[in-house]
N, C-alpha and C positions, 0 to 999 in steps of 0.2 A: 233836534226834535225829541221831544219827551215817548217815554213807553206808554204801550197802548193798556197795558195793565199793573198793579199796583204789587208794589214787593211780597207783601201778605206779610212781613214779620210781627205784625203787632195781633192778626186774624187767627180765629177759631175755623176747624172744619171739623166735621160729626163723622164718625168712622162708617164704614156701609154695614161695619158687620156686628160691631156691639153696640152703636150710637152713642158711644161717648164722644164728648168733644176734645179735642187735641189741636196743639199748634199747627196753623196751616201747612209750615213747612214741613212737619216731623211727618205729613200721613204723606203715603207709598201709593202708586197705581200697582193693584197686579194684572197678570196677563188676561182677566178676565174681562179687564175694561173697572172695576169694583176700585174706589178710593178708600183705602184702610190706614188704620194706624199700626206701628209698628209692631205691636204683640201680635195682631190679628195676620198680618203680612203671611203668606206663604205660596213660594217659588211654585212653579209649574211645573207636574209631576212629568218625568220621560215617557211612559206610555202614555199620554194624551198626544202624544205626538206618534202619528203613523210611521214606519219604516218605510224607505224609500223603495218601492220595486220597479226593477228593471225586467225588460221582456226578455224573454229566453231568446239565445242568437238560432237562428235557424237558415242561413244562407252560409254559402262557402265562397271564400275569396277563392277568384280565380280557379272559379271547376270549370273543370271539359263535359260537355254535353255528353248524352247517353250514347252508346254502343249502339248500333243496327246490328243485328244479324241475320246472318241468309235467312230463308225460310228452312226450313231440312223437309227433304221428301221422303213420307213415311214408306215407299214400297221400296227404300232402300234398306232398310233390314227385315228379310226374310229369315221367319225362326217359326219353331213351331207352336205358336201363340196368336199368331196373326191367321190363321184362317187357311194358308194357302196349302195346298197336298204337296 
């Protein structure tokens, strides 16, 4: 079975970014989707690219549930602040 498209060695393509023409094969795709020739070519700068963030952990392996404590009954300290003669 023959290819569905043709080698291009003998073909022209026109750069996106100065429109000159060049060998089909010599022009580059860059990451912007843009077909350039090689002078024009240039890599994808690292801040175009976000940092990856992760959520803050906020649960704990294996915790014990909270404490209950009694209630405390306030007429158990008498002093003299509380009112009583």
């Amino acid at each position: 079975m023959m290819g569905l498209f043709a080698s291009g060695k003998h073909s022209q393509s026109i750069c996106d970014r100065c429109g000159m023409a060049y060998p089909y094969l010599s022009i580059k795709e860059e990451w912007n989707g843009s077909r350039v020739c090689p002078e024009c070519f240039e890599t994808k700068h690292p801040q175009l690219d976000p940092p990856k963030v992760t959520a803050d952990a906020e649960a704990l392996r294996d915790a014990a549930p909270d404490r209950t404590e009694p209630a405390v009954d306030s007429t158990a300290y008498d002093n003299f602040f509380n009112g009583l003669p």
